[in-house]
C-alpha positions in Angstrom: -35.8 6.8 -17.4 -35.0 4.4 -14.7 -34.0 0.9 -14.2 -34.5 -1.7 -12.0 -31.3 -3.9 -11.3 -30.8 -6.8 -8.7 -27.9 -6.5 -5.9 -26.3 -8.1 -3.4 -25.3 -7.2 -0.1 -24.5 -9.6 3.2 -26.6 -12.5 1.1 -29.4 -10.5 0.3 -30.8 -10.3 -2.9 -32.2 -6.7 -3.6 -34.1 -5.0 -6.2 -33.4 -1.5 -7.0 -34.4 1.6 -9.0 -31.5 3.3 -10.8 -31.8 6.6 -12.6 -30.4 6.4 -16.6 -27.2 8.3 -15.4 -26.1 5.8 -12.7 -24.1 3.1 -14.7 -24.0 -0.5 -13.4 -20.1 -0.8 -12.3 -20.8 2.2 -10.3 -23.6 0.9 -8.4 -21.8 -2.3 -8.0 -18.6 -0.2 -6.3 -21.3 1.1 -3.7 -22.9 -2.4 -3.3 -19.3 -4.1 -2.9 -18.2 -1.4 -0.4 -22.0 -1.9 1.9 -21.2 -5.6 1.6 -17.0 -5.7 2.6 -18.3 -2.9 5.2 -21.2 -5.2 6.8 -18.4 -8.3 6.2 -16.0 -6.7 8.6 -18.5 -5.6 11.3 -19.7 -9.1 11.1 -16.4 -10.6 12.0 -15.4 -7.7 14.5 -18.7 -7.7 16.2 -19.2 -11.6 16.2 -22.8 -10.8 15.9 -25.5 -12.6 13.8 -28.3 -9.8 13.6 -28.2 -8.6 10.2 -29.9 -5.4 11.6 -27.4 -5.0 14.3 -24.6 -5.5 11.6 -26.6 -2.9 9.0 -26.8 -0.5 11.4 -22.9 -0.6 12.7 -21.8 -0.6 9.3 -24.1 2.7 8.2 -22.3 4.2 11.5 -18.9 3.1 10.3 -19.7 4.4 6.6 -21.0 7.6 8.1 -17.8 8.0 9.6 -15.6 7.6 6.6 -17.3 10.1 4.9 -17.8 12.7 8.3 -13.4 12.1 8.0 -13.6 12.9 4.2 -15.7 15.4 4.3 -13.6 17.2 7.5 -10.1 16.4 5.6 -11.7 18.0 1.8 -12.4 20.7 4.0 -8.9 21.6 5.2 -7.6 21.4 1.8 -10.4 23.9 0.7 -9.6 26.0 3.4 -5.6 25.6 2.4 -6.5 26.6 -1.1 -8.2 29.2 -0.3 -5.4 30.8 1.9 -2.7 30.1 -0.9 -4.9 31.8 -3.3 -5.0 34.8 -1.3 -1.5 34.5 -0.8 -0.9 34.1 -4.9 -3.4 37.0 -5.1 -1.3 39.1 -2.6 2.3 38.5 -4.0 0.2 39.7 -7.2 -0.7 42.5 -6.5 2.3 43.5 -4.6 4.3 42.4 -7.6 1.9 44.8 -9.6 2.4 47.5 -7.3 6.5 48.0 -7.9 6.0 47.5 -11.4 4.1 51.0 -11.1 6.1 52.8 -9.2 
C-alpha cells in the first residue's frame, strides 16, 4: 500500500509516493534536511537557479553521507579488531586454565 503526500522543499510544492512503512514525521525529517540543505547553498552561493542550488545541495548531501559512511567504517573496522582482541585474550585465558 502506498500513499501519496504533499512536501515542501525550497517553495516547491511536491507530490509524493510513500510506501505504508515510511511514516510522515520521517519523510518530513528528509524533506526539512533537502530544504535547510538547498537554504544554505542559496545564501552561500548567492545564486537564484533552483537547479544550480538542487544540484550543489545533492553534492553537499552526498558528501555528508560519503563522511558517514567512511567514519561507520572505521568504527566497524575497530570493532572488528577488538573483537579479535576479546577473542584472543579468550582463548589465551582458556589455554592456562588447561594446563
Amino acid at each position: 500500500m502506498s500513499d501519496i503526500i504533499e512536501i515542501k522543499v525550497y517553495g516547491r510544492i511536491y507530490k509524493i509516493r510513500v510506501k505504508g512503512d515510511e511514516d510522515e514525521e520521517y519523510i518530513s525529517r528528509l524533506t526539512s534536511y533537502v530544504d535547510q540543505k538547498m537554504q544554505e547553498i542559496a545564501v552561500k552561493s548567492r545564486s537564484e537557479d533552483p537547479t544550480k542550488i538542487a544540484v550543489l545541495a545533492a553534492l553537499n548531501i552526498a558528501d555528508d553521507y560519503f563522511v558517514s559512511r567512511k567514519r561507520l567504517d572505521l568504527v566497524d573496522e575497530r570493532i572488528e579488531r577488538m573483537e579479535a582482541e576479546i577473542a584472543n585474550a579468550e582463548s589465551n585465558l582458556f589455554k592456562d586454565d588447561h594446563v
